[in-house]
C-alpha positions as CSV (number, residue, x, y, z in Angstrom):
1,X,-12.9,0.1,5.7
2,X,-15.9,2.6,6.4
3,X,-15.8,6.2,5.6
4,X,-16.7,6.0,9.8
5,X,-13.3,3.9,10.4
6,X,-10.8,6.1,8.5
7,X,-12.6,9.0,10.0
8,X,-12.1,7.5,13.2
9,X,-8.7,6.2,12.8
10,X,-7.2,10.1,11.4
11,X,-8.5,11.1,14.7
12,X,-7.0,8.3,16.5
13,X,-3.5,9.6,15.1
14,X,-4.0,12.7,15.9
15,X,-4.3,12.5,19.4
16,X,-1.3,9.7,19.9
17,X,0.9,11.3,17.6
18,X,3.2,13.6,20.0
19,X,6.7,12.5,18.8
20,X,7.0,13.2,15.4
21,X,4.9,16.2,14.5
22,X,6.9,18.0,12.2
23,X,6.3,17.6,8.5
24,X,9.5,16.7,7.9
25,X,9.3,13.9,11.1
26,X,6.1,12.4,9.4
27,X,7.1,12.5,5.8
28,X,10.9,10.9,6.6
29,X,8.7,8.2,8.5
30,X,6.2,7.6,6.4
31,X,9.3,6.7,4.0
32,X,10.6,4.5,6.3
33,X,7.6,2.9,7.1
34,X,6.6,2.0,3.3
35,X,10.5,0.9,3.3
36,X,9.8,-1.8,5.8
37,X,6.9,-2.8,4.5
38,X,8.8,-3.7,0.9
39,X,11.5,-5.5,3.9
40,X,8.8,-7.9,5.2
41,X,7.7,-9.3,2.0
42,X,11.5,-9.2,0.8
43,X,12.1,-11.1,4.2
44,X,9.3,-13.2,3.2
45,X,11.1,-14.6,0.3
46,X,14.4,-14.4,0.8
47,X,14.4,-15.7,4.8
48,X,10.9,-17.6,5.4
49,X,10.6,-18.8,1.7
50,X,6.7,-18.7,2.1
51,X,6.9,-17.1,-0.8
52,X,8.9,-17.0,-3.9
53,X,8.6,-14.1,-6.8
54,X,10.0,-15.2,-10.5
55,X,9.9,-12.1,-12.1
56,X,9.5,-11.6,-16.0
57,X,9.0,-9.3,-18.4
58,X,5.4,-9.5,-19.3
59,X,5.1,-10.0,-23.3
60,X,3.2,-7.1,-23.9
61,X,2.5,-5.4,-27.3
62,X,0.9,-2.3,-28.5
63,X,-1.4,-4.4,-30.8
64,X,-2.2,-6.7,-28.1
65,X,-6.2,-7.0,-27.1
66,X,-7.1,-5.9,-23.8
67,X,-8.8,-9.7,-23.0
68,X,-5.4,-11.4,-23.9
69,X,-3.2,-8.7,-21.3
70,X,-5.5,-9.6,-18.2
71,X,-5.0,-13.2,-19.3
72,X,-1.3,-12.5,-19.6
73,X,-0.8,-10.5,-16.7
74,X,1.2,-12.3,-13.7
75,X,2.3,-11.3,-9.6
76,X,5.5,-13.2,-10.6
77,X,4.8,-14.8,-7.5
78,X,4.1,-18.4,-5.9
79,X,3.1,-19.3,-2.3
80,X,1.3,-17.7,-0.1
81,X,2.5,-15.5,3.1
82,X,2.4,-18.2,6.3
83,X,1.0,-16.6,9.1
84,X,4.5,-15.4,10.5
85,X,5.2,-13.4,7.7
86,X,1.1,-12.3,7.2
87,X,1.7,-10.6,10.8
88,X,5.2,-9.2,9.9
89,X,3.8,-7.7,6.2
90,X,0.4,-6.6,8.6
91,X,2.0,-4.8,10.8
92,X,4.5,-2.6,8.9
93,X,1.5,-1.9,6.5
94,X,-0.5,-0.3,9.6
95,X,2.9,1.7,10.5
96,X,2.7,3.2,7.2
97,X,-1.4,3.6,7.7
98,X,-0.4,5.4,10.4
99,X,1.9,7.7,9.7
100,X,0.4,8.5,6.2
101,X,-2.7,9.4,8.5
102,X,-0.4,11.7,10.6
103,X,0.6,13.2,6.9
104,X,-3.1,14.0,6.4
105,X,-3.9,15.5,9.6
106,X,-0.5,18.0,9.2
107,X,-1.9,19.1,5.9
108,X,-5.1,19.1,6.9
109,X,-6.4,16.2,4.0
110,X,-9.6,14.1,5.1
111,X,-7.8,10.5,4.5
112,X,-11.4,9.2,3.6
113,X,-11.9,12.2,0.8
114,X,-8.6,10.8,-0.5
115,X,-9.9,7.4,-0.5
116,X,-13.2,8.5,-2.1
117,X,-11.6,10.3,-4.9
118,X,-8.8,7.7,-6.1
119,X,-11.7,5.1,-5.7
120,X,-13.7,7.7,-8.0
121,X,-10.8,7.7,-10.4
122,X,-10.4,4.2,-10.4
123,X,-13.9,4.2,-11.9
124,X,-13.9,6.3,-14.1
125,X,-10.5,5.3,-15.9
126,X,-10.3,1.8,-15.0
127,X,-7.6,0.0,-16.5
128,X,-6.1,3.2,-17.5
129,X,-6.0,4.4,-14.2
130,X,-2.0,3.7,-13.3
131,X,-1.1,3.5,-17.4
């Protein structure tokens, strides 16, 4: 997405967003949102079976070279969403878009600033980032 598109789309929230314009409206549905999103690809698995997740523990080691981790590293998953689920996952993810834009516009943050800076961040620490 643009800087122009996020712009665009925080304003787009802000004028449709007459319901739930309390803080505490907007942060409980933002939760809920980001709740169904987790539900979709859950469903996507455990209903659709497009997908399947086989989770493990890693094998990581504190001695372990950064080359061999990336090579190690796994989703834990197999398939890919069918388009049923793609829509379903799509969806709920621009639920929570939106109201994590409504957020913003409460407390007055520029969504694309906030993209802009963890992007930033992202360069600057890399794999560290999230560690």
């Amino acid at each position: 997405m643009s800087a122009t598109t996020l712009q665009e789309f925080q304003r787009q929230v802000s004028e449709l967003l007459l319901r739930h314009r309390s803080l505490l409206d907007v942060v409980t549905k933002f939760a809920q949102s980001n709740a169904s999103v987790n539900r979709s690809v859950a469903k996507a698995i455990t209903e659709c079976g497009c997908i399947e997740l086989n989770a493990r523990h890693q094998g990581f080691t504190a001695d372990m070279e950064l080359d061999q981790a990336k090579r190690q590293s796994k989703s834990h998953m197999a398939g890919e969403l069918c388009e049923h689920c793609r829509e379903a996952v799509q969806a709920e993810l621009g639920k929570n878009l939106f109201y994590m834009s409504a957020l913003c516009n409460l407390l007055d943050v520029n969504l694309d600033e906030v993209v802009a800076k963890e992007a930033d961040k992202c360069s600057t620490l890399g794999l560290f980032n999230l560690t």
